[in-house]
N, C-alpha and C positions, 0 to 999 in steps of 0.2 A: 125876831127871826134873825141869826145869821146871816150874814152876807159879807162878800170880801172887801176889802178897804186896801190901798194902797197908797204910797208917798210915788209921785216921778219926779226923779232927781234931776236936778238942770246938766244940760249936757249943751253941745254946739252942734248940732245934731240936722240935718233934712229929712222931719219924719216922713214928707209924700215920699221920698226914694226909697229903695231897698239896705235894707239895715241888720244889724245885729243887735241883739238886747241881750238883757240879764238879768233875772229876777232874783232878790237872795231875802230869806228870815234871817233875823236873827231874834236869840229868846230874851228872854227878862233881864239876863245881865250885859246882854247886846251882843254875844261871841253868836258871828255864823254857824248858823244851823242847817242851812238849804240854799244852796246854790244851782242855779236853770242858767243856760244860752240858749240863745234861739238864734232863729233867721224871718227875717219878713219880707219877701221880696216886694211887698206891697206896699210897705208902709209902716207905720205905726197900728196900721186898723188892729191888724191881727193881735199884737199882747195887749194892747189896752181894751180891744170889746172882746175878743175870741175867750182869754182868758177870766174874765169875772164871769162873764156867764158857765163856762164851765167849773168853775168853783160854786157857784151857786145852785146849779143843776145839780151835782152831788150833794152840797150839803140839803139838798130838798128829797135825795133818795132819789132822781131820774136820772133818765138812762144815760149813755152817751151813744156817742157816735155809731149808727149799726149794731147798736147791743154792745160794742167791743168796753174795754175794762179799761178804765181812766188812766190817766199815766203819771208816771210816779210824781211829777212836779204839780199835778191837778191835786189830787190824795195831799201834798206836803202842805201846797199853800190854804186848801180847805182847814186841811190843822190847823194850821196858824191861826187860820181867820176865827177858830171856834174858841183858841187858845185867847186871842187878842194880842196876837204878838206882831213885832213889825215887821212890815213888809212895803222892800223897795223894787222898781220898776227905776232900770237905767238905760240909756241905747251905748251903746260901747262904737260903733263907727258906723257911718256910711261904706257900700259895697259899691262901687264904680265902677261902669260897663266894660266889659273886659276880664274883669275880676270873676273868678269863682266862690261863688257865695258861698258853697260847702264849705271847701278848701280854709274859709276865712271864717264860719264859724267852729271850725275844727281846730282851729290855732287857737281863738277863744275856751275853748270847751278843757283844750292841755294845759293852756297858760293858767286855766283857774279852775283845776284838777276838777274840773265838775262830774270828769267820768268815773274818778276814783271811789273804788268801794268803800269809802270813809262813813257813811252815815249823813253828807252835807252834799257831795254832787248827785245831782237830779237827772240829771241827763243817760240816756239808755235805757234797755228795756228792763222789765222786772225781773228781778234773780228769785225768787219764788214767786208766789200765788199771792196778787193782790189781796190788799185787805179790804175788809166792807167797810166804809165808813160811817158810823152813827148819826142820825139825823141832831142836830141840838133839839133841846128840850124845850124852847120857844117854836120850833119849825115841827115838833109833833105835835103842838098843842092846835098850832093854828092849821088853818085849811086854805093857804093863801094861792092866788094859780100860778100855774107853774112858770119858772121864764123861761122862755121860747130856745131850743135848742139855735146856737149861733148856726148860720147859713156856711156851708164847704167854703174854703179858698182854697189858693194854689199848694202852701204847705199842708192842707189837709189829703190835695193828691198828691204830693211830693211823697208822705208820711206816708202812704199807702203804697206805693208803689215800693220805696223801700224796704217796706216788712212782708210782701208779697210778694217780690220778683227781683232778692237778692241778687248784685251782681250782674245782673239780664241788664242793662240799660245803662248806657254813658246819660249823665243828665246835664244840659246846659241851662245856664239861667242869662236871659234880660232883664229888666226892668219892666215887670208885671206880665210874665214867659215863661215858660217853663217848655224847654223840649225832650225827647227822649229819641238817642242815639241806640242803633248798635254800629258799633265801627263809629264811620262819619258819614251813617246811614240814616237819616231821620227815619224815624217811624211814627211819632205821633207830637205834637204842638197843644199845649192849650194857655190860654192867655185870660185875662180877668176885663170883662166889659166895664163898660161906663158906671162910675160911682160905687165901681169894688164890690159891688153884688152878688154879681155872676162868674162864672166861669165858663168860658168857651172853650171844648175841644173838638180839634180838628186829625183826621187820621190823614196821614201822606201815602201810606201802601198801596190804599185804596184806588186813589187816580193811577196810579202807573199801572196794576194790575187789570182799568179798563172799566172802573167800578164809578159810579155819581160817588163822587167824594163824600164821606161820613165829616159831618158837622153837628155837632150838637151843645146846648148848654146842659149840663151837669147836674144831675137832680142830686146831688150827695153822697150816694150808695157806693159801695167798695161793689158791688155789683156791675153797675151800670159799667164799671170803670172795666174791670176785668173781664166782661165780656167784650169789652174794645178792644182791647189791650191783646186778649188772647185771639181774635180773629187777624187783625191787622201782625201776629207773628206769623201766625198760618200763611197768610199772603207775603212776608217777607221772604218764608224758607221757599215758598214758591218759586217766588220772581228771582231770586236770588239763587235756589238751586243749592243752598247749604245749609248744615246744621246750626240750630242755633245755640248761643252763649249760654252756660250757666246749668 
């Protein structure tokens, strides 16, 4: 069966911080084929577990996240893996507090055209209609169980909120935080519990409007998420008396 493999390039790196990586293929005569940046405010957890497992749930034919359609760096590096071609894992800097981790993976993303419609950067959404990917022909034969969809983090709400509520939200980041502005209005917090598991959100509207504060940890769901999301604006335009952003 199929499964993905990688090389981590040594780097001088503090994987428990908030970091930027880069994942790149390249094919049999070793010329760049696929180039990815990310962001982890977490850590290292996220590309080194989040990632395999998502190459490997595809190449098994399961689902991803909420039914949603894999992203084009998931699709690339499953290729690779089925091709046998290499594939590196490097952290390109530390983000220090203060710093905007967007901002700083945005610099990365132009500096190594990953956004460019070249055929080799990864990064952004899909310009057509994902493809299906083929299961290999060891992983149809066998009946092995499935690996365990990886558990939401903070980039999986970050991810979401950006392909859902374009524009709608200043987003600031700490060091395993995540908030969501409008103005320099908070509206919603969530942060990652002990041993990087969970994710806690907490809503701010909520108190001021008079309400037992909404806390909860985060079952995964683009659901769960936008019905918070979207009652805590309803109490924004309330408390505030204006129309909202976006």
């Amino acid at each position: 069966m199929t499964t993905m493999s990688y090389r981590l390039l040594p780097g001088d790196i503090d994987t428990a911080a908030p970091l930027i990586y880069m994942w790149e293929i390249r094919d049999e005569a070793g010329r760049v084929s696929g180039r990815y940046i990310g962001k982890a405010n977490g850590g290292d957890k996220r590309p080194t577990r989040h990632y395999s497992r998502n190459v490997d749930r595809l190449l098994r034919k399961l689902p991803y996240r909420n039914g949603k359609h894999y992203r084009r760096v998931h699709v690339a590096l499953a290729d690779a893996a089925m091709a046998g071609r290499d594939i590196t894992l490097s952290y390109l800097c530390n983000v220090p507090a203060g710093q905007d981790i967007f901002e700083v993976e945005a610099r990365y993303i132009r500096e190594f055209g990953c956004d460019l419609d070249d055929g080799i950067g990864l990064n952004g959404r899909w310009k057509a209609a994902p493809p299906v990917m083929p299961a290999s022909p060891s992983a149809q034969r066998e009946q092995a169980p499935a690996t365990p969809e990886a558990p939401a983090d903070l980039e999986d709400l970050v991810e979401y909120v950006l392909e859902a509520y374009p524009g709608r939200f200043r987003i600031a980041s700490t060091p395993l935080r995540y908030a969501l502005y409008i103005g320099e209005i908070r509206v919603l917090r969530a942060k990652v519990g002990r041993g990087g598991k969970r994710v806690y959100i907490k809503c701010v509207r909520s108190k001021q409007a008079g309400h037992e504060p909404v806390e909860f940890v985060w079952d995964g769901s683009d659901r769960q998420v936008a019905e918070t999301i979207d009652r805590e604006l309803q109490l924004f335009s309330a408390i505030h008396g204006r129309a909202l952003p976006g």
